[in-house]
N, C-alpha and C positions, 0 to 999 in steps of 0.2 A: 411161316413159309407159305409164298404164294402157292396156289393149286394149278401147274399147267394146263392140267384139263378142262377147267373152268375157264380158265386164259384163253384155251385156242376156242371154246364156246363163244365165249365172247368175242372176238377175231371173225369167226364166222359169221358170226352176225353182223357184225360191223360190216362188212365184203359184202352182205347181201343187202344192209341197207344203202348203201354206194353202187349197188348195180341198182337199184329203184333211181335212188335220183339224180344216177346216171340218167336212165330211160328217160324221164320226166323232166329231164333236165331244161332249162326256161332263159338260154341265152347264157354269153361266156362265162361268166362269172353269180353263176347262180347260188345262192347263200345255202342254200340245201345241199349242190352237190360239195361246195367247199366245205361244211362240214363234216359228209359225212367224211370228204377225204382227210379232213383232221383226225376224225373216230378209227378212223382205219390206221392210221400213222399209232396215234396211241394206244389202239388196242394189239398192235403187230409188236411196241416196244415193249408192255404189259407182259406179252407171252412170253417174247425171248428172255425177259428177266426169269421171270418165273421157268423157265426150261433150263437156265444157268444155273439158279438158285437151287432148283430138283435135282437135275443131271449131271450139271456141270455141262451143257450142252448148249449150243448157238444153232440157229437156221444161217444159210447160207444166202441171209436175205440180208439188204440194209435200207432205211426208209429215206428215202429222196429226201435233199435237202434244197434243192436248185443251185448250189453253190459248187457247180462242175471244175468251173477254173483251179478252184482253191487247192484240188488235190493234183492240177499237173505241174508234174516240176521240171526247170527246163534243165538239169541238171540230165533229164533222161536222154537229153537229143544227143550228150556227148556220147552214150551207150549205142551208136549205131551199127555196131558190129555184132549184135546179136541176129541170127539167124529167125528167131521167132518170129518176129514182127514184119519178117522183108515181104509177106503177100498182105498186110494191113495198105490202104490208102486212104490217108487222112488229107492229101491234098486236092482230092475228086473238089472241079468248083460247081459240079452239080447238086455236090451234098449239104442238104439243107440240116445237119443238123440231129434227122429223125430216121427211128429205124425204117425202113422201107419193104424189110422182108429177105428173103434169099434170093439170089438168082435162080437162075432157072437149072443150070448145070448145079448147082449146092445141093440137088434135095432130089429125093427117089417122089416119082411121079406113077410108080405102079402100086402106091398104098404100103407095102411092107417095112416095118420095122426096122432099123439099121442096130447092129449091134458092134 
């Protein structure tokens, strides 16, 4: 049985070696940073095994695959009568794609907590 604890040790360290060369980082596609972001990816899968294996317990995390399309189905557009979704805008043709952050109305600007 893997040891989670050792797992997220190792996770950790992988995070911190990806923030260095992030920082140091030498142009797009830098072989340092694309490592470590592979070390990260494996040591992130490493734990959640090993947290399954202990716990029977997942993180509510899953590690990027770039393969966005594959999981939308166009089965969902016949669902438009759900109420959930009606303030989503996926037609904005400003939107390039990337988070950009909250508006300004989204988010408490005098520091405290929202619960």
């Amino acid at each position: 049985m893997a040891d989670p604890r050792a797992s997220l040790s190792a996770l950790v360290t992988a995070l911190e070696r990806h923030l260095e060369a992030a920082a140091g980082r030498r142009g797009e596609n830098d072989p340092t940073v694309v490592a470590a972001f592979e070390d990260v990816a494996d040591a992130f899968e490493t734990y959640d095994d090993a947290l399954l294996e202990a716990y029977g317990e997942v993180t509510p995390l899953e590690v990027y695959s770039g393969d966005e399309d594959d999981d939308y189905d166009d089965s969902d557009e016949e669902d438009s009568d759900d109420d959930e979704d009606d303030d989503l805008d996926f037609d904005d043709e400003e939107d390039d794609g990337e988070y950009s952050g909250l508006d300004d109305e989204e988010y408490d600007t005098d520091g405290s907590a929202r619960r």
